[in-house]
C-alpha positions in Angstrom: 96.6 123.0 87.1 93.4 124.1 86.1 91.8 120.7 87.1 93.5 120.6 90.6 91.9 124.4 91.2 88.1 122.6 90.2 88.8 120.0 93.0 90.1 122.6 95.7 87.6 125.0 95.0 84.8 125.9 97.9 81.4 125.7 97.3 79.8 129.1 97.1 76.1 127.8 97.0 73.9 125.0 98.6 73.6 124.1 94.5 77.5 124.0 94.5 77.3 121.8 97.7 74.6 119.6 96.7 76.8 119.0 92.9 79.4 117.7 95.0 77.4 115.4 96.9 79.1 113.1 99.3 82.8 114.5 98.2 82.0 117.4 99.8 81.3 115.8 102.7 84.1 113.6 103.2 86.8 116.3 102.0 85.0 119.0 105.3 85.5 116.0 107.4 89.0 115.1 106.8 89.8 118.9 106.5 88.6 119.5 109.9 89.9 116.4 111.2 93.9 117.0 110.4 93.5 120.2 111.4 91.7 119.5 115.1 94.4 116.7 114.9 97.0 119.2 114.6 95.6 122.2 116.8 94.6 119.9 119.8 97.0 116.8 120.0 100.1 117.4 118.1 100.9 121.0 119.5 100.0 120.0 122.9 102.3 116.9 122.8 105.3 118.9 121.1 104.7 121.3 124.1 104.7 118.2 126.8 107.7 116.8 125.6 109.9 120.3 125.6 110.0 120.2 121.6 108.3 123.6 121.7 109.5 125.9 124.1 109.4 129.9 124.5 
């Protein structure tokens, strides 16, 4: 578990950032990009197609 917490954990410093390198990188990207993917197409669909409703 202890290992999984190391990969997971944010970068508190530029050094931090820098250490990570290009995995950093890639893991902000795909974070944002699921969660954009989520917020601004999925919802909006589910809404469209009456699986949402209030």
């Amino acid at each position: 578990m202890k290992k999984l917490r190391k990969h997971f954990k944010f970068p508190h410093s530029w050094a931090e950032v820098k250490a990570l390198g290009w995995k950093f990188i890639v893991g902000f990207i795909l974070f944002y990009l699921i969660r954009d993917s989520i917020l601004y197409i999925l919802i909006p669909y589910l809404i469209y197609n009456g699986a949402i409703s209030n």
